[in-house]
C-alpha positions as CSV (number, residue, x, y, z in Angstrom):
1,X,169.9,155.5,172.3
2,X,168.1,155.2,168.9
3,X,169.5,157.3,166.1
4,X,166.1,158.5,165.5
5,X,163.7,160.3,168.4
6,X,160.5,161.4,167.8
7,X,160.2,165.5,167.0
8,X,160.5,168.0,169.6
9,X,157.1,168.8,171.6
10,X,155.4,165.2,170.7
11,X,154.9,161.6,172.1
12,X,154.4,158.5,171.2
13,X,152.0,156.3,172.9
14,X,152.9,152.8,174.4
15,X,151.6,150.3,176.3
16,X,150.3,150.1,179.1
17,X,150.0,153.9,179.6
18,X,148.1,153.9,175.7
19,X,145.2,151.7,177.7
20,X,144.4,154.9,179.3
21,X,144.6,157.2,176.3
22,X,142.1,154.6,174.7
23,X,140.0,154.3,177.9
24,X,139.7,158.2,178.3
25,X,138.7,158.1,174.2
26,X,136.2,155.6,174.8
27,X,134.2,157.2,177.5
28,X,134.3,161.1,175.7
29,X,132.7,159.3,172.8
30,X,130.0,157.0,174.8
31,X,127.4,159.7,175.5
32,X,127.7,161.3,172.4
33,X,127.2,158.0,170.3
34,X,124.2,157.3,172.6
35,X,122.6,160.7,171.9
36,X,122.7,160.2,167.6
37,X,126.1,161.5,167.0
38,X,127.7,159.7,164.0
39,X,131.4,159.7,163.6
40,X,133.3,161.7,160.8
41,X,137.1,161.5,160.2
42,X,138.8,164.0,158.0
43,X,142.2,164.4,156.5
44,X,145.3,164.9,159.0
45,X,146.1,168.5,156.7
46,X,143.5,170.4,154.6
47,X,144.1,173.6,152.6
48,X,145.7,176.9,154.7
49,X,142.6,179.2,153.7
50,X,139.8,177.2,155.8
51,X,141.6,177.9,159.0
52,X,142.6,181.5,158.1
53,X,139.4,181.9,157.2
54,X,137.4,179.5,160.0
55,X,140.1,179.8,162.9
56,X,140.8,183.7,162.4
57,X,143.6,185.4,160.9
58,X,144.4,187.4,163.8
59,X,144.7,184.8,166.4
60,X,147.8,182.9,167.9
61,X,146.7,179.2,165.7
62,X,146.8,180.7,162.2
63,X,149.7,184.0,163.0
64,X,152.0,181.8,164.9
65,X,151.2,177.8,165.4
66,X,150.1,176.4,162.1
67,X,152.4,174.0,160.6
68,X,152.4,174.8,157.0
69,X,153.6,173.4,153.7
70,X,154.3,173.7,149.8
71,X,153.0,170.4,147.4
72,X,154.8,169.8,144.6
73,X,152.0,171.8,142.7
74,X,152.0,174.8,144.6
75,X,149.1,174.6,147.0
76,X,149.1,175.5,150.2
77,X,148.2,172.8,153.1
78,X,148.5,173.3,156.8
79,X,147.9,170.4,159.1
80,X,145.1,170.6,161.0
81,X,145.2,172.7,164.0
82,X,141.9,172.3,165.3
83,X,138.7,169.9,164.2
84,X,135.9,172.2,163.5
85,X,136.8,174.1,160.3
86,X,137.7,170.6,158.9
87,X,134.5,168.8,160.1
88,X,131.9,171.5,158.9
89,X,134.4,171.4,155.3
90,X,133.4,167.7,155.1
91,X,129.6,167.9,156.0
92,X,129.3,170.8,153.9
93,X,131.4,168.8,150.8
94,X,129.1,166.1,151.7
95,X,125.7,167.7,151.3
96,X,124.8,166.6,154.7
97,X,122.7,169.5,156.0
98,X,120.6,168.5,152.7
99,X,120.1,164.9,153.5
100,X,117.7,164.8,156.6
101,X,116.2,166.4,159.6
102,X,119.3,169.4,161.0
103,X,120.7,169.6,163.0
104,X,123.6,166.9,161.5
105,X,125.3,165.6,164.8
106,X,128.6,164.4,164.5
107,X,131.8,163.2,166.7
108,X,135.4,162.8,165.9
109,X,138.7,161.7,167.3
110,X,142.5,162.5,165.8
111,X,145.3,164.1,166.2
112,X,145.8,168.0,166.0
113,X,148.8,170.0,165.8
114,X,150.6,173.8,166.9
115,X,153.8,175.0,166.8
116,X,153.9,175.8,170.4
117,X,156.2,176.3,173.1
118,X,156.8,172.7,174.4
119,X,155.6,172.0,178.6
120,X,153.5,169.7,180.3
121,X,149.8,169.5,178.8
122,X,150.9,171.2,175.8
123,X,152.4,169.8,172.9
124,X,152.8,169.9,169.6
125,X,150.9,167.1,168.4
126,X,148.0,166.5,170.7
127,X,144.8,164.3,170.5
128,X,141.2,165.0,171.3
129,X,137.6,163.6,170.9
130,X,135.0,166.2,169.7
131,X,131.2,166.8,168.8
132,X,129.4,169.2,166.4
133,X,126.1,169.7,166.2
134,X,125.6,171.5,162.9
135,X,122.2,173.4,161.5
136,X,120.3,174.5,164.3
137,X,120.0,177.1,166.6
138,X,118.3,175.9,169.7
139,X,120.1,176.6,173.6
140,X,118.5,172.7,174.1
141,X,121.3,171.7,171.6
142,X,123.9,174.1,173.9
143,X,122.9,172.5,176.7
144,X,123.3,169.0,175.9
145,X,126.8,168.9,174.8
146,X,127.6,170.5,177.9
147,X,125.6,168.0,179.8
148,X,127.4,164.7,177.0
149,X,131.2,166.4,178.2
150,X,130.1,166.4,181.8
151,X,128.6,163.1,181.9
152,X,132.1,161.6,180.2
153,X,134.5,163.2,182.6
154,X,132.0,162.0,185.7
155,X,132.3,158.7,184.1
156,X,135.7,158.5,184.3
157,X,136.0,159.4,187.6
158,X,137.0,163.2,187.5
159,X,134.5,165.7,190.2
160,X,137.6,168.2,190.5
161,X,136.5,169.8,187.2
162,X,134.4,173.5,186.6
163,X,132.8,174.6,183.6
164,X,132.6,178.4,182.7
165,X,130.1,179.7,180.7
166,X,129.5,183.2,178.5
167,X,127.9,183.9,175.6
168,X,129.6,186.2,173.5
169,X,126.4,187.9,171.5
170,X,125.7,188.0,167.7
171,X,126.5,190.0,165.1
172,X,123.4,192.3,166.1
173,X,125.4,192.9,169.8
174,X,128.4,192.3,169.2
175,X,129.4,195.5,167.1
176,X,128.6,197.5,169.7
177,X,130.1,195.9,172.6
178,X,133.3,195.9,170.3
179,X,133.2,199.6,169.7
180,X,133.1,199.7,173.4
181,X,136.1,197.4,174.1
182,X,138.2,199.6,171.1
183,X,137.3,202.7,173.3
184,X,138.9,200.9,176.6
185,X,141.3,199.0,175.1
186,X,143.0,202.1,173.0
187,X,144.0,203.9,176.5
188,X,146.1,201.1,177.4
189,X,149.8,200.8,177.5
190,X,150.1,197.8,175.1
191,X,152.6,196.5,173.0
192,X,152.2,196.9,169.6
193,X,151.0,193.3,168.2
194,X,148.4,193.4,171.3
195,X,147.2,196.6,169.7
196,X,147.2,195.6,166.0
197,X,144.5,192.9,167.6
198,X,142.7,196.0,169.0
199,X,141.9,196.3,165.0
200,X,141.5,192.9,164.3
201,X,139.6,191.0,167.2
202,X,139.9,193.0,170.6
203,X,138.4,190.4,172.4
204,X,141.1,188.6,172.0
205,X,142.9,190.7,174.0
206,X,140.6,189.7,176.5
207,X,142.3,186.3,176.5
208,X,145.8,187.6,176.9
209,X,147.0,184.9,179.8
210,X,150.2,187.7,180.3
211,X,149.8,189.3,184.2
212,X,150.9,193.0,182.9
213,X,147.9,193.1,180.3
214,X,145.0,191.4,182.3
215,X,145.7,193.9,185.6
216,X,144.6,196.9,182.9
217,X,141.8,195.0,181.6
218,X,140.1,195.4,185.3
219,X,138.0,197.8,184.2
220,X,137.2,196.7,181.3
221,X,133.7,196.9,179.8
222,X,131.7,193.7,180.0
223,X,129.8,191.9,177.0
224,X,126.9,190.9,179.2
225,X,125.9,194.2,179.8
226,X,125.6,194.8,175.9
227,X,123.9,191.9,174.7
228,X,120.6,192.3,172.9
229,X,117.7,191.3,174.5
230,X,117.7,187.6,172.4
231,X,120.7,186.8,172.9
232,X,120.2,187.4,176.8
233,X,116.8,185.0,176.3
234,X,119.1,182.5,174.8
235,X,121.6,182.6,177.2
236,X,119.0,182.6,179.9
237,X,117.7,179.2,178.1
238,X,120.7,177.3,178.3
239,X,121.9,178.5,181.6
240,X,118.5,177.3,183.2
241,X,118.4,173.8,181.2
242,X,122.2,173.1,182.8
243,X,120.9,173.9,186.3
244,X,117.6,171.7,185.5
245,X,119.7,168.9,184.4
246,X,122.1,169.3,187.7
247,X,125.3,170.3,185.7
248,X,127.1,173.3,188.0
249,X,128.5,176.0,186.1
250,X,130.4,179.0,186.7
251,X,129.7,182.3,184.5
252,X,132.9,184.3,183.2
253,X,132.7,187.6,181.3
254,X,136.1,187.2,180.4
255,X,135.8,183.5,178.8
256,X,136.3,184.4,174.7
257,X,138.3,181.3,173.5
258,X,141.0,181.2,171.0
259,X,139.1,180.9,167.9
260,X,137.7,184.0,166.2
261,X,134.0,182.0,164.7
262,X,132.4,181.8,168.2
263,X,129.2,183.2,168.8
264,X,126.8,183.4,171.6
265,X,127.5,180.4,173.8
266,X,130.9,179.8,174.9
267,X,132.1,177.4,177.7
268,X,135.8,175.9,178.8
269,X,136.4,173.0,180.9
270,X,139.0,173.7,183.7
271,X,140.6,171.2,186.0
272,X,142.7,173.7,188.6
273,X,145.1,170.5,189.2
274,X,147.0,171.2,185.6
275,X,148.7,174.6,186.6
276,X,148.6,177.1,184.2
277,X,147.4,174.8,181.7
278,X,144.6,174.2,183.1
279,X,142.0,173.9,180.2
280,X,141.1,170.3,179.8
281,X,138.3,171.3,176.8
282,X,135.8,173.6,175.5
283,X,133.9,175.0,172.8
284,X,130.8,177.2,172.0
285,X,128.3,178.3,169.3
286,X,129.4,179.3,166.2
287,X,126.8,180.3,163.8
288,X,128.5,182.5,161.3
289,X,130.8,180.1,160.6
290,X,129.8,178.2,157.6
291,X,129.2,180.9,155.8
292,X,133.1,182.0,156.6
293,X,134.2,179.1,154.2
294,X,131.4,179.6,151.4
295,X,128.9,177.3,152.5
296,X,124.8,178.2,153.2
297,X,123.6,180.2,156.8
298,X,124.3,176.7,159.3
299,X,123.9,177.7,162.9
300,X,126.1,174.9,164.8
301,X,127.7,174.6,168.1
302,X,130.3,172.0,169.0
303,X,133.3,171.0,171.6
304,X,136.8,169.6,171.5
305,X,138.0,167.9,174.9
306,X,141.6,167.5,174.7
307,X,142.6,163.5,175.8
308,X,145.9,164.6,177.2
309,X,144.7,167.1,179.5
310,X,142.3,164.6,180.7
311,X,144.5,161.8,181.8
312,X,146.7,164.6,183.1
313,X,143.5,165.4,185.6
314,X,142.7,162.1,186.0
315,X,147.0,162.1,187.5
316,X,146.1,164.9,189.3
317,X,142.7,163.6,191.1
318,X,144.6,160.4,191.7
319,X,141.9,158.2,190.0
320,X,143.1,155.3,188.3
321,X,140.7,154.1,185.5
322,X,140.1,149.8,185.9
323,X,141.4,148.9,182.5
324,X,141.2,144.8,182.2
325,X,144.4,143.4,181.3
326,X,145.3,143.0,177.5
327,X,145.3,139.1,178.1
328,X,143.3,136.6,179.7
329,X,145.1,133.3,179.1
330,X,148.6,132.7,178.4
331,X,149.9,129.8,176.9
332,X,153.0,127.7,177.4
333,X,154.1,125.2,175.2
334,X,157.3,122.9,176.2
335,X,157.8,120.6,173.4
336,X,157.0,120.5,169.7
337,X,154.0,118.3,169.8
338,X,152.3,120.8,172.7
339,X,153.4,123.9,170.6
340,X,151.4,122.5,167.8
341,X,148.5,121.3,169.9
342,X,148.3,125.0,172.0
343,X,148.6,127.3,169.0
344,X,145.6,125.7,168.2
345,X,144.2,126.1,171.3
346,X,144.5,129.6,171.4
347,X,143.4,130.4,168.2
348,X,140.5,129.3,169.0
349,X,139.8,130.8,172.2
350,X,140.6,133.8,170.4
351,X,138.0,133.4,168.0
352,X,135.4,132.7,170.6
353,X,136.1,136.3,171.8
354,X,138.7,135.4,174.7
355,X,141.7,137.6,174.7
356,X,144.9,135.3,174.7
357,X,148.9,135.3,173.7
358,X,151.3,132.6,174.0
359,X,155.0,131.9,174.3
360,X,156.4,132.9,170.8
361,X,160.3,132.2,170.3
362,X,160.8,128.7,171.9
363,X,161.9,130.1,175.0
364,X,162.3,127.8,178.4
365,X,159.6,127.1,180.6
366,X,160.9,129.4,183.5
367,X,161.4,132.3,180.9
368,X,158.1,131.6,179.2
369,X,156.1,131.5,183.0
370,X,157.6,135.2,183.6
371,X,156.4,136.0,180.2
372,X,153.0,134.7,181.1
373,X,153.2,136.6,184.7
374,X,154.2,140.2,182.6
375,X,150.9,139.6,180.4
376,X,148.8,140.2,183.3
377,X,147.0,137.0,182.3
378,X,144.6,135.4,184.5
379,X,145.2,131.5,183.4
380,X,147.9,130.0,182.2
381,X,147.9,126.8,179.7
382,X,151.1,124.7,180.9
383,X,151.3,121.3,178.9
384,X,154.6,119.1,177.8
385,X,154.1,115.7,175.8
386,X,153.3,113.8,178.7
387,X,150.4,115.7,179.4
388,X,149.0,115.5,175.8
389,X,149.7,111.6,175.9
390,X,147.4,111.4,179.1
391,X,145.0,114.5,177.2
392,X,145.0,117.5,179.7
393,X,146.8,120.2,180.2
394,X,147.6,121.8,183.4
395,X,145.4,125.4,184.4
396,X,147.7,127.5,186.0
397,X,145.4,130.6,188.4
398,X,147.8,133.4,188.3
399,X,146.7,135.0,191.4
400,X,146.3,131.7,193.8
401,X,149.2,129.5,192.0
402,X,147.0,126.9,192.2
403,X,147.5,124.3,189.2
404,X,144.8,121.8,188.2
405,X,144.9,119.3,185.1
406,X,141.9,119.9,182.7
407,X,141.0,117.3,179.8
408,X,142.3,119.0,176.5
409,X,139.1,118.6,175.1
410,X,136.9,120.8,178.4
411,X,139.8,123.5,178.3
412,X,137.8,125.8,176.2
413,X,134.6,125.3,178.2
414,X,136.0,125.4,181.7
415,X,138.2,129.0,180.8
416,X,135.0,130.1,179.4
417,X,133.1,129.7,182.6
418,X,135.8,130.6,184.7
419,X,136.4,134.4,183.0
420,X,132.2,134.6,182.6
């Protein structure tokens, strides 16, 4: 055993199993990328007050699973839990909202990270792809990141998926459904951090996953039957634009989310495969929440889909994605003459865009063949000094065995037409 391991509640990614991390990455970000989403990356830790202010001080991230730290000069960092706060931070920093046509649409992809309780599907450090759409207010917008997260999880395969949809009003609505809640929630037998949320955010006690506290919240008043009539328009909007576009949806009444900036649209990914953690992504509208971290009035709505969770589904379904193997051509060099002759060789099949390794360390042939076999490579370049005297090489096909000279000088050409 090493004397180092990596920390508690994290993993490091290897190959082959990081072709799939990189696969499932690939197709999040496809749709958006081909529906004008630019991509933004932002600093792994950013200062603790936007996410107590953005995420919420009264929820689980910021009370409990923020990792936190002192510089040298006494500010306050936390690494970043979760990628809106930090995106809208940098468009806002950026002036981007003033630069064009709003709403900005941008995409991201990184590592996140929360002190939490270690199992499968949650860690501590975790990675996800996600999209904000920032300055407008339109249930079109709603709609089609709904319909983007869809379309990548169909592409990969997954159908065993649902997606829940509320809307959680505005800040015309919402005060008075949350007067409401208070009322119901103040009867309860709670314990007493659960009630100081009563104060804070009572919906999220709402969200409370513990058995004891969601069989007294059956009776619980519902935010659909409080919200004003625009927000029920807009709602209505996006609800109908998902059924036009064919993308099913369930609604939930009790669907609130972790974050305390959401407003109006909300909607979670669920794949009933992962257990209890079943949440594979989600996101929402969140229209106040520029203005939470000092910037102008920026109506946005985004999504984070978490790329753990989503090869865990894709486990669960059983699919397997069809990843092409690292290499293509593999070769073996037995002498010093072919060594020098085949470096070449690959090199500059490499540069012609063809993916290919050779036999490093002047191992034996029969170690150097099972070398070639572990690559996964299609082809294998065999040649020994006799071969380059007479000016071929030997083409090895991996999967029939079968072994056929090739003039040095058509190697190139013929590997070229045989991969095509």
């Amino acid at each position: 055993m090493s004397l180092f391991q990596a920390p508690k509640g994290t993993y490091d990614l290897l190959p082959p199993a990081s072709a799939t991390f990189l696969a499932v990455r690939e197709a999040i970000a496809a749709p958006l990328r081909n529906s004008g989403y630019g991509y933004v990356e932002t600093p792994g830790f950013e200062n603790v007050e936007l996410f107590a202010r953005g995420v919420g001080e009264s929820t689980d991230i910021v009370t409990k699973e923020m990792y936190t730290l002192t510089t040298k000069g006494g500010s306050s960092l936390a690494l970043r839990p979760e990628g809106t706060a930090s995106v809208l931070r940098a468009a806002l920093e950026a002036n981007l909202h003033k630069q064009g046509a709003l709403p900005v649409k941008l995409w991201y992809s990184g590592s996140y990270y929360r002190y939490e309780r270690p199992q499968a599907g949650r860690y501590r450090h975790f990675s996800q792809v996600g999209a904000e759409a920032i300055g407008a207010e339109d249930p079109a917008l709603d709609a089609e990141l709904i319909i983007l997260a869809d379309q990548a999880y169909r592409s990969l395969g997954l159908r065993q998926f649902r997606i829940l949809l509320n809307s959680l009003g505005d800040k015309e609505c919402r005060p008075v459904y949350r007067e409401a809640l208070q009322s119901f929630l103040r009867g309860l037998d709670l314990d007493e951090e659960t009630r100081r949320r009563i104060d804070i955010n009572p919906l999220r006690v709402l969200d409370d996953k513990r058995a004891e506290v969601q069989r007294q919240l059956a009776g619980a008043p519902v935010l659909a039957d409080h919200l004003c009539d625009a927000c029920r328009a807009y709602h209505k909007q996006v609800r109908e634009l998902l059924a036009e576009a064919g993308v099913a949806f369930e609604d939930d009444d009790r669907l609130v989310r972790g974050l305390d900036y959401y407003t109006r649209t909300t909607f979670e990914f669920v794949h009933d495969g992962l257990g209890s953690q079943s949440a594979v992504g989600g996101g929402g509208r969140y229209d106040g929440l520029s203005e939470m971290i000092g910037g102008p009035a920026l109506p946005s709505v985004g999504w984070a889909l978490g790329v753990d969770r989503t090869v865990l589904a894709l486990e669960a379904e059983g699919v397997t994605l069809d990843i092409p193997p690292a290499t293509s051509v593999y070769a073996v060099p037995v002498g010093e003459e072919a060594r020098r002759v085949l470096f070449g060789v690959v090199t500059r099949l490499r540069k012609e865009g063809i993916a290919a390794d050779f036999s490093y360390g002047g191992r034996g042939l029969k170690g150097a063949m099972k070398a070639a076999n572990r690559s996964g490579a299609r082809y294998t370049i065999v040649a020994g000094d006799r071969d380059l005297a007479e000016g071929h090489v030997q083409l090895k096909d991996m999967e029939s065995g079968e072994q056929t000279p090739v003039p040095l000088s058509d190697i190139a050409e013929v590997l070229r037409t045989r991969l095509s």
